[in-house]
C-alpha positions as CSV (number, residue, x, y, z in Angstrom):
1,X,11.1,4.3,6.2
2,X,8.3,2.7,8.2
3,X,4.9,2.5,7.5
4,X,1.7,1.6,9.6
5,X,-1.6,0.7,9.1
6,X,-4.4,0.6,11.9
7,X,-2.0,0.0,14.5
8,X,0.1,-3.2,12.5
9,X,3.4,-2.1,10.7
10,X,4.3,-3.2,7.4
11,X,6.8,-4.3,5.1
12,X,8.5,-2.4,2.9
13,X,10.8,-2.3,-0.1
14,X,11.6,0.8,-2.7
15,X,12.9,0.3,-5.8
16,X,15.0,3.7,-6.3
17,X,15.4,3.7,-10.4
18,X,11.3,3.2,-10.8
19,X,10.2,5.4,-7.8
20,X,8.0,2.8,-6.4
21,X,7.4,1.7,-3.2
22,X,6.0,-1.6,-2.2
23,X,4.0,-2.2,1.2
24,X,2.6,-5.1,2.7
25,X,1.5,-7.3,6.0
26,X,3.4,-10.2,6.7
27,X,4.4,-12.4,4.0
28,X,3.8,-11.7,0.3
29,X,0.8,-14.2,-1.0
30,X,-1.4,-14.6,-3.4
31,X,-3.7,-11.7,-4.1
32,X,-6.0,-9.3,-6.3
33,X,-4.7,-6.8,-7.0
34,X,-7.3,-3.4,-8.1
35,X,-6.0,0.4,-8.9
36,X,-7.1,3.2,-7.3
37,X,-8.2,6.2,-8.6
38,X,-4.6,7.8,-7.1
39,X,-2.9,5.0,-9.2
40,X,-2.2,2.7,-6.0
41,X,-2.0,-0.7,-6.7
42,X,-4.0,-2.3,-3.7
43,X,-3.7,-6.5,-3.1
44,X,-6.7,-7.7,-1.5
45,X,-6.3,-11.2,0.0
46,X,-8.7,-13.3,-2.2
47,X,-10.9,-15.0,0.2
48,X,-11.3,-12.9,2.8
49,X,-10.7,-9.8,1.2
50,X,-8.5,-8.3,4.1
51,X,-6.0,-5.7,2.8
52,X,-2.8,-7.3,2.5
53,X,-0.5,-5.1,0.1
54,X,-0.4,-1.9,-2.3
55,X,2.3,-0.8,-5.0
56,X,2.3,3.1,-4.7
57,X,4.2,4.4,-8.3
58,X,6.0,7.6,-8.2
59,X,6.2,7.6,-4.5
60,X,9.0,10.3,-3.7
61,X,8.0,12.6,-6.4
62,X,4.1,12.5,-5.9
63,X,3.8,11.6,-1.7
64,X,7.1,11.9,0.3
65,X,6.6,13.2,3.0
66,X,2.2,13.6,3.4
67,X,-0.2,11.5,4.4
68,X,-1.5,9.0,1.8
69,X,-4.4,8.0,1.7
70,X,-5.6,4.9,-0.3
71,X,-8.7,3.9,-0.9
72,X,-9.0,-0.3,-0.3
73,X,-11.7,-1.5,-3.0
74,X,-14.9,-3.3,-1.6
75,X,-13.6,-3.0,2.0
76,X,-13.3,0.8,3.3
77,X,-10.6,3.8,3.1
78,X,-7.5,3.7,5.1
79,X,-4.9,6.0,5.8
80,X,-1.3,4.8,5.5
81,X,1.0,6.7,7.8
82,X,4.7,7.2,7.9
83,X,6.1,6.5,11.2
């Protein structure tokens, strides 16, 4: 699977048994972490508040195949596509 997100793709990794699926863009760092009202799990880089990673749980049996979108706390909404 590949995933984008305004233009940059990210990194992924799926745990199979727990039916999560974790994204982020670059490295992993240091981050807060805030859940969504979906149940995402969105990282937010600590200074600069940039998006940098989210934890999506149940992601095959709640969002295989749509469109997700996440809401990013303090910063705006983005839409995570499969590509």
């Amino acid at each position: 699977m590949t995933f984008a997100l305004d233009g940059k793709f990210l990194t992924s990794d799926y745990d199979e048994d727990a039916d999560v699926l974790y994204l982020w863009v670059e490295e992993p760092c240091a981050a807060i972490t805030y859940e969504t009202s979906q149940g995402h799990l969105v990282q937010l880089d600590p200074h600069t508040r940039e998006f940098v990673g989210v934890t999506i749980v149940d992601f095959k049996s709640r969002w295989e195949g749509t469109e997700i979108t996440i809401e990013v706390p303090v910063v705006e909404e983005r839409v995570l596509e499969l590509v």
